[in-house]
C-alpha positions in Angstrom: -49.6 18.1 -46.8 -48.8 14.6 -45.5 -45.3 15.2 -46.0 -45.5 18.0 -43.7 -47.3 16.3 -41.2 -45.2 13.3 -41.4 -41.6 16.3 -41.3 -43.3 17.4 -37.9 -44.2 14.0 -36.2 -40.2 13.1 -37.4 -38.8 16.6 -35.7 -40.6 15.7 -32.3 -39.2 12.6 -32.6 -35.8 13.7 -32.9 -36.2 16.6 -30.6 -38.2 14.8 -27.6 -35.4 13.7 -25.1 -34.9 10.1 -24.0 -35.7 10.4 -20.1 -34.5 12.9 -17.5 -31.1 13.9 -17.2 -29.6 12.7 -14.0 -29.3 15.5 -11.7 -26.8 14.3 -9.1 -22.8 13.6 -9.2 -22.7 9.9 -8.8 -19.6 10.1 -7.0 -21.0 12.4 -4.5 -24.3 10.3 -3.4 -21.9 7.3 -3.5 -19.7 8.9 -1.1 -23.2 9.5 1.3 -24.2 5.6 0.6 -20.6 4.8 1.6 -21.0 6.9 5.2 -24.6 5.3 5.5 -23.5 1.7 5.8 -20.5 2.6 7.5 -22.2 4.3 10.7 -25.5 1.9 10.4 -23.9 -1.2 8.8 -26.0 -3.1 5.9 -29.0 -4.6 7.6 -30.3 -1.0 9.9 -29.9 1.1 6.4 -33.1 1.1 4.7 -33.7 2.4 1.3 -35.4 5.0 2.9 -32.6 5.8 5.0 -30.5 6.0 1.6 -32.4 8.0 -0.9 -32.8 10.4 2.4 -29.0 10.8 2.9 -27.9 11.1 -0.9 -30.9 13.6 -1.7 -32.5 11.7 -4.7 -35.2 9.0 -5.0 -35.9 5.6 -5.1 -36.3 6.0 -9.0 -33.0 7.8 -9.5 -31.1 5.2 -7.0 -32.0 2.1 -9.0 -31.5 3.2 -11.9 -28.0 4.3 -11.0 -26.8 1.6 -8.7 -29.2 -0.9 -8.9 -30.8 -2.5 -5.7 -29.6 -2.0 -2.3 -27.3 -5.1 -2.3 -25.7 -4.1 -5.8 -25.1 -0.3 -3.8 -23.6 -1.9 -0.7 -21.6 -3.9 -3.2 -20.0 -0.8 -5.0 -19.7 0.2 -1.7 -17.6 -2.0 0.1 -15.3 -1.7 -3.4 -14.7 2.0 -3.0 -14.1 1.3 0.8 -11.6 -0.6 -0.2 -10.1 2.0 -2.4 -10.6 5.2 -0.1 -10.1 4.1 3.3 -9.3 0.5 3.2 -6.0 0.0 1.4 -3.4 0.8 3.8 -3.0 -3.0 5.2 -2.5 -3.7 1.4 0.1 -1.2 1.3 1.9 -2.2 3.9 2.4 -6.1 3.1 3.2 -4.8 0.1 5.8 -2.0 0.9 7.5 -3.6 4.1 10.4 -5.5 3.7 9.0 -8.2 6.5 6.0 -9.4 8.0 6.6 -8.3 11.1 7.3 -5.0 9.5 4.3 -4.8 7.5 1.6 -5.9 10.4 3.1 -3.6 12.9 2.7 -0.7 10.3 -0.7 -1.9 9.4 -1.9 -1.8 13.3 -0.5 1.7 14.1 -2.0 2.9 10.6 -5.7 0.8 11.7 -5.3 3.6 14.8 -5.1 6.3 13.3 -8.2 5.1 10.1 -10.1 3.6 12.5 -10.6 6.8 15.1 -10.3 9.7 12.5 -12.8 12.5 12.7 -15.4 13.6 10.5 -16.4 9.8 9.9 -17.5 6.7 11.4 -15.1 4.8 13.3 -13.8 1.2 12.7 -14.3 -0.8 9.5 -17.2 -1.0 7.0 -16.9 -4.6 6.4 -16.1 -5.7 10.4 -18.9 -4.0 11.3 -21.6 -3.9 8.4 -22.3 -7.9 8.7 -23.4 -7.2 12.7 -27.2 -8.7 12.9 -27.0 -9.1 9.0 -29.7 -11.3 7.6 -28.7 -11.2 4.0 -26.4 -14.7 3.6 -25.1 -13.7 0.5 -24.4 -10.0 1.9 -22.8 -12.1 4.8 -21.2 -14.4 2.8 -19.3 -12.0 0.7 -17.9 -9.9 3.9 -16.9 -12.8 5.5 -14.9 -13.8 1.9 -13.4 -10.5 2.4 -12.5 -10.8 6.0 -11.2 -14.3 5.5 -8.9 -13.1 2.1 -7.1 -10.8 4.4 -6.1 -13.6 6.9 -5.0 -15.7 4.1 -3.2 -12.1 2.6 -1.1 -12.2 6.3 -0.8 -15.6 6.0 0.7 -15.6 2.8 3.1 -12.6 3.6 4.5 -14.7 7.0 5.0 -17.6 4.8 7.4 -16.1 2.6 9.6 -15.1 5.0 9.8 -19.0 6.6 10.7 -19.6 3.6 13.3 -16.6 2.9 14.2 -17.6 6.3 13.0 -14.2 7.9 11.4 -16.1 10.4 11.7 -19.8 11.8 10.9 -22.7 10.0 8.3 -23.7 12.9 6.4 -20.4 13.3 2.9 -21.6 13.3 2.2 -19.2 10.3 -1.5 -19.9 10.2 -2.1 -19.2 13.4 0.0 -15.9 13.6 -1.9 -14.3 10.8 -5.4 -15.6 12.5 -3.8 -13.7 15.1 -3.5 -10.7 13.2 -7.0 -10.6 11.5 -8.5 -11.0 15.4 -5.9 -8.0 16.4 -7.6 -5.6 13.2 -11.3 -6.8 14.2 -11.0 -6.2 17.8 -9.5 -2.5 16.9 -12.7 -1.8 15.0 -14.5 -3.0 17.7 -12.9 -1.2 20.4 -12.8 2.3 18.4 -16.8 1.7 17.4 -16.9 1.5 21.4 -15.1 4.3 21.9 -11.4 3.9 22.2 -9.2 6.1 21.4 -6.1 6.8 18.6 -4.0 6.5 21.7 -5.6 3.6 23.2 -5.7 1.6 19.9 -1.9 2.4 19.4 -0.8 0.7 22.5 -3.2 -2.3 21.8 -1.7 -2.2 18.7 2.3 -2.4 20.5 1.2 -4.9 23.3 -0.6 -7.4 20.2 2.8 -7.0 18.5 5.1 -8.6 21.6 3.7 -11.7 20.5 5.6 -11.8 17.3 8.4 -14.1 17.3 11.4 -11.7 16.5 13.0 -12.0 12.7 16.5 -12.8 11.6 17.3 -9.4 11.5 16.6 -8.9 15.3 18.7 -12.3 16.5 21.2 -11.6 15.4 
């Protein structure tokens, strides 16, 4: 009789399931996060204002992301991955600098004004009235590695001899990082794909011209 008792208490044991199932695709409430702090930036989206838009609780968001700031963290990677890679691609894929910014500007146009989702860029705009230093802090780290990214692509071609020895390199990808933040600006305002392309031309007249254009 006791080992029947104990066979019983050992079957629930076995049988009784570890917690609730998680009833959401994590990609899908993700993507809804993502749109959140896109339209409202970090500091105006609430927790509230979360669990509302990706349809679970507080309980189910924790326990899947973590805290807000570990969210807006995963967030600003997969940014990066969906919508934010085409100025990697393009200092990557052009054969110059001049090239590759001048891609990266008419392609910030057309990313930054498409329908169907907020315009500009998550992590121009998600630090505005932010309160959160190290929220702050690690946009601004991002901001700043894509000026040094320009800076870095210019550089080589002083040195390949793509562009003068005294281009003020440092200044000309400043430049360019100013150029990408005033776009987001602009379309979060308002402007246009049209009126952000011929920002985009009249920013690139600046550009001293390359080897291949001198000669």
């Amino acid at each position: 009789m006791v080992d029947s008792e104990a066979g019983k208490a050992q079957v629930g044991r076995v049988s009784r399931p570890r917690g609730r199932p998680r009833s959401f695709d994590r990609e899908t409430v993700l993507e809804k996060a993502l749109m959140a702090f896109w339209e409202h930036g970090y500091e105006a989206t609430s927790v509230s204002d979360l669990t509302t838009v990706m349809g679970i609780g507080a309980p189910s968001l924790y326990a899947a992301f973590g805290d807000k700031r570990a969210l807006f963290e995963e967030v600003v990677r997969e940014y990066g991955v969906r919508y934010g890679s085409f100025g990697d691609r393009a200092l990557a894929e052009e054969p110059t600098a001049r090239a590759a910014v001048e891609r990266m500007l008419r392609e910030a146009a057309v990313e930054y004004t498409a329908p169907g989702r907020p315009h500009g860029c998550l992590v121009i705009h998600a630090a505005t009235n932010c309160t959160s230093p190290e929220v702050e802090e690690s946009l601004r780290e991002r901001r700043n590695a894509n000026i040094a990214a320009f800076e870095r692509r210019i550089q080589d071609d002083v040195s390949t001899g793509e562009l003068s020895a005294d281009t003020d390199v440092a200044a000309l990808a400043r430049h360019t990082g100013a150029i990408i933040q005033g776009m987001s600006q602009q379309a979060r305002d308002g402007a246009s794909r049209e009126e952000l392309e011929a920002l985009a031309e009249i920013a690139m007249t600046i550009w001293p011209r390359t080897r291949t254009h001198t000669r």
